[in-house]
C-alpha positions as CSV (number, residue, x, y, z in Angstrom):
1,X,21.5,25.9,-17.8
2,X,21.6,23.1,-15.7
3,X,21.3,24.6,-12.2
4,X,17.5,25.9,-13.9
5,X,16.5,22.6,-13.1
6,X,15.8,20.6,-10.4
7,X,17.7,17.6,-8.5
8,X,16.3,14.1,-8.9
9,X,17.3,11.8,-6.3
10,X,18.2,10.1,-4.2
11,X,15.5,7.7,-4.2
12,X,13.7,8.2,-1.0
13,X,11.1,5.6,-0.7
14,X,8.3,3.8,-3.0
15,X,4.7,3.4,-2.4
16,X,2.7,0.0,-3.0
17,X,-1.5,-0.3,-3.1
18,X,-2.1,-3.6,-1.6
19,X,-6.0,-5.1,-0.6
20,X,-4.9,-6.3,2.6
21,X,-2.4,-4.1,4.8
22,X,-1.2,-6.1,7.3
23,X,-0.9,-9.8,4.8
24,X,1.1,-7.1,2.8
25,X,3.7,-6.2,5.4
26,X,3.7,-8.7,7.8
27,X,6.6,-10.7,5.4
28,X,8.8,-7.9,5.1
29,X,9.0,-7.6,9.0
30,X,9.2,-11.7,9.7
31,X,11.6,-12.4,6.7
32,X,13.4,-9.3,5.6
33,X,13.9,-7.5,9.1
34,X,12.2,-4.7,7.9
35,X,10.1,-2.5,10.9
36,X,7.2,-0.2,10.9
37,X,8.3,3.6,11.0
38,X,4.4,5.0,11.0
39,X,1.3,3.6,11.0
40,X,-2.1,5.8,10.7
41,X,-4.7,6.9,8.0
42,X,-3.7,8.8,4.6
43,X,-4.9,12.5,5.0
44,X,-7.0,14.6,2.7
45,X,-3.9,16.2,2.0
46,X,-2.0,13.6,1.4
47,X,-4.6,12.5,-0.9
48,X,-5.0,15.5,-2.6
49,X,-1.2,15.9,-3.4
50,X,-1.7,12.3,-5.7
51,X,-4.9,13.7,-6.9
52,X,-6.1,10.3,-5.3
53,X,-9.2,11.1,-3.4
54,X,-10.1,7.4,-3.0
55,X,-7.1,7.1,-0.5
56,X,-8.5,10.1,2.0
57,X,-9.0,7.9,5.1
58,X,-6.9,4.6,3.8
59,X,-4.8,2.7,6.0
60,X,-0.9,2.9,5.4
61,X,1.8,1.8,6.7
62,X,5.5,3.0,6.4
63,X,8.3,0.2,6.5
64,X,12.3,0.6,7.0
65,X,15.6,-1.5,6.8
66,X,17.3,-2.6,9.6
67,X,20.3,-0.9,8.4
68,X,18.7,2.4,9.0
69,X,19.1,4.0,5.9
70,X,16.3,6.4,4.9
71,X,14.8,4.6,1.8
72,X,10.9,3.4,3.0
73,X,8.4,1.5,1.5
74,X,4.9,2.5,2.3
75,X,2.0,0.4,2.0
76,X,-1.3,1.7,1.4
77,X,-4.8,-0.5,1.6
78,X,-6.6,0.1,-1.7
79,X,-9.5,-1.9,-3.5
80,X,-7.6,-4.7,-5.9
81,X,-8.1,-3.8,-9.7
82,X,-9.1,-6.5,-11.4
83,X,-6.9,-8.4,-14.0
84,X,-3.9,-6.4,-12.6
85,X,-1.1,-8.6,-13.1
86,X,2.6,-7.9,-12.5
87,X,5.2,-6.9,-14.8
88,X,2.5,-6.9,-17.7
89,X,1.8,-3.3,-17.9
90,X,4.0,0.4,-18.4
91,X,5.0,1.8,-14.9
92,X,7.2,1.1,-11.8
93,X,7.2,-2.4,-11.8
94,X,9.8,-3.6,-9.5
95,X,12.0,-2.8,-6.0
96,X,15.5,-3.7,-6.7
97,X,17.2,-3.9,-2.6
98,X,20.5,-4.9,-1.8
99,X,21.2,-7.8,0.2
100,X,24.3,-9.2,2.0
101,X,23.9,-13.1,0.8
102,X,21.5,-13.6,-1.9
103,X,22.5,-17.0,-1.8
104,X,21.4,-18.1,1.8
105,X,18.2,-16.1,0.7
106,X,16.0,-19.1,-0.9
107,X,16.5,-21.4,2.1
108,X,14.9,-18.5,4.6
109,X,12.6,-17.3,2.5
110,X,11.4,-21.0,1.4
111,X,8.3,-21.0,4.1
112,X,7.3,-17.5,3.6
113,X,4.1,-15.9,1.4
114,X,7.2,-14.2,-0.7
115,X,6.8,-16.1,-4.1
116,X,10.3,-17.5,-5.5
117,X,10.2,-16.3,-9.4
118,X,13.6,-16.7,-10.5
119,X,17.9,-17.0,-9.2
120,X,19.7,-16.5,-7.5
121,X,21.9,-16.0,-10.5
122,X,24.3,-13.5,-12.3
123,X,23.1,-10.7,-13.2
124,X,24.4,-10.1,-17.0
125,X,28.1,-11.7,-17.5
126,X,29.9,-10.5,-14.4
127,X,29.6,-13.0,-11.0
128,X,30.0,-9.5,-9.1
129,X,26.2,-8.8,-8.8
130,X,23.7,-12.0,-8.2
131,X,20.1,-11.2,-7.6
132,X,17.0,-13.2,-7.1
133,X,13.4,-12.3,-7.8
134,X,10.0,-12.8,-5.6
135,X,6.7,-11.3,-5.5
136,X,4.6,-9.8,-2.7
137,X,1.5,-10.4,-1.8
138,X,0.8,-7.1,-3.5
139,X,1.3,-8.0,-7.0
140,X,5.3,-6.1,-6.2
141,X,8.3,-7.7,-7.6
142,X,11.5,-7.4,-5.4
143,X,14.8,-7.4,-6.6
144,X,17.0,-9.0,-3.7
145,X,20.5,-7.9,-5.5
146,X,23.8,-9.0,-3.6
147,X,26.7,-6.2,-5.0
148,X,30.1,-6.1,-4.3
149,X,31.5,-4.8,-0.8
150,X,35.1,-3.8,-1.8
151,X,34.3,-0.8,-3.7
152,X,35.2,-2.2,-7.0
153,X,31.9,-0.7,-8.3
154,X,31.8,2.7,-7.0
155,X,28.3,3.3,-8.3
156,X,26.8,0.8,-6.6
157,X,26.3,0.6,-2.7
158,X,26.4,-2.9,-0.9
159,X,24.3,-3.8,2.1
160,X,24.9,-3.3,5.9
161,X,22.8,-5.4,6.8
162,X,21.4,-8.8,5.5
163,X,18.7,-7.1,3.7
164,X,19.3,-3.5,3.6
165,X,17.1,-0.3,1.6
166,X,15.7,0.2,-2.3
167,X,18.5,1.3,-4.3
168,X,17.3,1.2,-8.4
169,X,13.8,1.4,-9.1
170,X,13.1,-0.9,-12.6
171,X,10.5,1.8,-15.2
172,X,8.9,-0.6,-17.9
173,X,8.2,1.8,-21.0
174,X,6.8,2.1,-24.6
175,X,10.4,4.2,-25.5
176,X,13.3,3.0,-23.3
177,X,15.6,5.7,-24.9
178,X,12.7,8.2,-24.8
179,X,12.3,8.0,-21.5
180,X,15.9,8.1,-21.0
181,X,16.3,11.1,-22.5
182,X,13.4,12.4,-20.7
183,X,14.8,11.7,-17.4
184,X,18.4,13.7,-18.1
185,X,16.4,16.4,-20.2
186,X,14.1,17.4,-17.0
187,X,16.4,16.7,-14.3
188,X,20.3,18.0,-13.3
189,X,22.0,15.5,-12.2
190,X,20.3,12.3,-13.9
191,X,23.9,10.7,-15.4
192,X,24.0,8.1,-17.8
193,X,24.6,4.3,-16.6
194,X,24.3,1.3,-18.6
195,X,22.6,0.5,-22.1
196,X,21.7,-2.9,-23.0
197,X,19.6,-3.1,-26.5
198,X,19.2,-6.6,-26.7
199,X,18.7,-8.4,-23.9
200,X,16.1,-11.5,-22.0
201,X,14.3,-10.6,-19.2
202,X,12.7,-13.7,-18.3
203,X,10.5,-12.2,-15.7
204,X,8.9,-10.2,-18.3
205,X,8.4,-11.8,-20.8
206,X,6.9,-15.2,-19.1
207,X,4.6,-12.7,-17.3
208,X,3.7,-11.6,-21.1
209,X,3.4,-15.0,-22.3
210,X,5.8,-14.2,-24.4
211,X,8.4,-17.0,-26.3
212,X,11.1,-18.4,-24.6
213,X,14.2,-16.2,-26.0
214,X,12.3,-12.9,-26.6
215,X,15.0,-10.2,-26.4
216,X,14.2,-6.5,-24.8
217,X,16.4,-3.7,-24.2
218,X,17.0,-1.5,-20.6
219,X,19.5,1.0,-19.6
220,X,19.8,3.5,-16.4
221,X,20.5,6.7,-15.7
222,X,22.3,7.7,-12.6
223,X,21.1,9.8,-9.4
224,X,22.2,11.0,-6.2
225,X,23.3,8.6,-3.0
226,X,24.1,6.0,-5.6
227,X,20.7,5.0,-6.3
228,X,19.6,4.4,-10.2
229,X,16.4,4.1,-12.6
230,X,16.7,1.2,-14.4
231,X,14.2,1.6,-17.7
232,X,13.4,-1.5,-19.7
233,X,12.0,-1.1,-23.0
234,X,8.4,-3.4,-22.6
235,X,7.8,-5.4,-25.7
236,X,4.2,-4.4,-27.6
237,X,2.6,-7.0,-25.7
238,X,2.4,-4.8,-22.6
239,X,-0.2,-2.3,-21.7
240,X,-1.5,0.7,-19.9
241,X,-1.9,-0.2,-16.5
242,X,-5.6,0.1,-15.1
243,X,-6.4,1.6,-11.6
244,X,-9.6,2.3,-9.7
245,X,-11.4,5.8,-10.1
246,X,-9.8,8.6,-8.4
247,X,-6.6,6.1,-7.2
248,X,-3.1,5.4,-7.4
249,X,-2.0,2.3,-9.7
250,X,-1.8,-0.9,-8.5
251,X,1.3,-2.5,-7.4
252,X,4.1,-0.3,-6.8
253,X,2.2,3.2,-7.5
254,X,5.1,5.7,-7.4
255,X,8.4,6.1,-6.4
256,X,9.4,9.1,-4.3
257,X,12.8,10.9,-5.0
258,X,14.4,14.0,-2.9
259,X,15.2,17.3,-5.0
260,X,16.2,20.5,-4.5
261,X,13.3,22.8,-5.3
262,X,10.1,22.1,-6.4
263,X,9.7,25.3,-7.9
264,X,12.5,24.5,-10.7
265,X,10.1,21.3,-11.6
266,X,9.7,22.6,-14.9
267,X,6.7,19.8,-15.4
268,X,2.7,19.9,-14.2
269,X,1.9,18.5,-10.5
270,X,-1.2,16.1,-10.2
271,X,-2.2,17.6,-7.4
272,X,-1.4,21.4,-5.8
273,X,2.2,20.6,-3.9
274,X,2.0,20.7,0.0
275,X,3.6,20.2,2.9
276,X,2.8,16.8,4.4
277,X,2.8,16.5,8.1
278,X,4.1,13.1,9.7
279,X,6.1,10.3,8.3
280,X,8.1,10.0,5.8
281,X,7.8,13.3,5.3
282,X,7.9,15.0,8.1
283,X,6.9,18.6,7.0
284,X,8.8,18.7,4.0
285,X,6.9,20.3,0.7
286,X,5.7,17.3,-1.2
287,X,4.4,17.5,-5.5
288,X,3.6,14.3,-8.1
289,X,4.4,14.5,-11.7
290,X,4.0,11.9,-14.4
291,X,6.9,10.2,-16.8
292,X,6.4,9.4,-19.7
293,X,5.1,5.6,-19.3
294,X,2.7,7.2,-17.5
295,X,4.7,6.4,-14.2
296,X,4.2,8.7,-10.9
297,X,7.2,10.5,-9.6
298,X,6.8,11.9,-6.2
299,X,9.1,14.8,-5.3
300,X,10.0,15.7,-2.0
301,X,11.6,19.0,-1.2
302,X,14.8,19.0,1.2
């Protein structure tokens, strides 16, 4: 039944290794008016609840929106791993936030360290939702993604401010409808969104090396506080993503959800669940499990 399981959602924040802390989030707080919410050194607990020792001691720290809203992104100092490339390998590969005016975006972002990859520009046939795409100086892709503020889409929120919090988190996979089945066998509430079999993702596939034209398929499923998984279906070329012993994964590591009990998580933890003093938890029971494209999910008990 389906109340046996646990809630996912709604996303609650995403963590990304980067090799310099404060390069890393210095352009989120100049250009995206993003501010620090905690600052400090990773516990041994908070290591031990990734099964990450090499993070015991590490530098973090935890960024929010000017809107307020609760979704975070936390950056933790970690040794680079070499050859790690964006969108080239199976995991979390992107941050999709919303935005209030994609459009004036390029022009303020134009003498920052964020690297303009593509748009703005539709996204798929509708003119309701434009997005444009630049990397961080931590190997993470963001998603700045204008929707529409009159409630037209109801599944969708829009910004509050000019850029506001995380709202989908892009999964590239071996099995895009494996993993979507996955996500709404394990979980409650996981709802079924869009599904797109044959599709160009330019992003990807010039990050593969891949011909011009090269068609992929993505879909996502539904969670609380109108946040999403969006899972694209990699082409062959892509691989396992390679970390550092006893780490995280480079770029954006895992994405952290709220559920209900993390006793009906009917999957193996990494490491023994705990509760995790501090920001952004703040003494809430924290456990990491794994998807199936090897991706880390980090559950938060509320």
């Amino acid at each position: 039944m389906a109340n046996d399981k646990a809630i996912l959602g709604p996303i609650v924040g995403a963590t990304v290794l980067a090799a310099d802390l404060d390069a890393a989030t210095a352009p989120y707080m100049d250009y995206l008016g993003y501010r620090v919410l905690d600052r400090g050194t990773t516990s041994a607990d908070q290591a031990a609840v990734w099964n990450a020792s090499a993070h015991s001691g590490a530098a973090y720290a935890v960024l929010g929106p000017e809107s307020g809203e609760r979704q975070w992104i936390r950056f933790v100092e970690a040794a680079p791993v070499p050859g790690y490339k964006a969108m080239t390998t199976f995991g979390w590969h992107s941050m999709e936030i919303l935005v209030s005016d994609v459009d004036s975006l390029p022009a303020k972002l134009q003498d920052s360290p964020f690297k303009h990859l593509a748009g703005p520009a539709n996204l798929g046939t509708s003119s309701a939702i434009r997005a444009m795409q630049v990397l961080g100086r931590a190997e993470e892709v963001l998603y700045l993604t204008q929707t529409p503020s009159d409630g037209s889409l109801p599944h969708l929120p829009s910004a509050k401010t000019f850029v506001d919090r995380i709202f989908i988190m892009p999964l590239g996979t071996p099995d895009m409808m494996a993993s979507r089945d996955w996500y709404m066998e394990k979980f409650a509430n996981v709802g079924e969104g869009i599904l797109a079999p044959d599709i160009e993702l330019g992003l990807v596939t010039n990050a593969m090396g891949l011909p011009a034209g090269t068609k992929m398929g993505i879909c996502t499923v539904r969670l609380a506080g109108q946040t999403q998984i969006e899972i694209d279906d990699y082409p062959s070329a892509a691989k396992d993503r390679p970390r550092n012993a006893d780490s995280l994964p480079p770029g954006i590591a895992s994405v952290s959800f709220a559920t209900d009990s993390l006793d009906k998580v009917g999957l193996p933890f990494v490491g023994e669940p705990r509760a995790l003093a501090g920001a952004p938890y703040h003494g809430k029971r924290v456990g990491v499990t794994i998807g199936l494209a090897g991706e880390l999910i980090e559950l938060v008990e509320e």
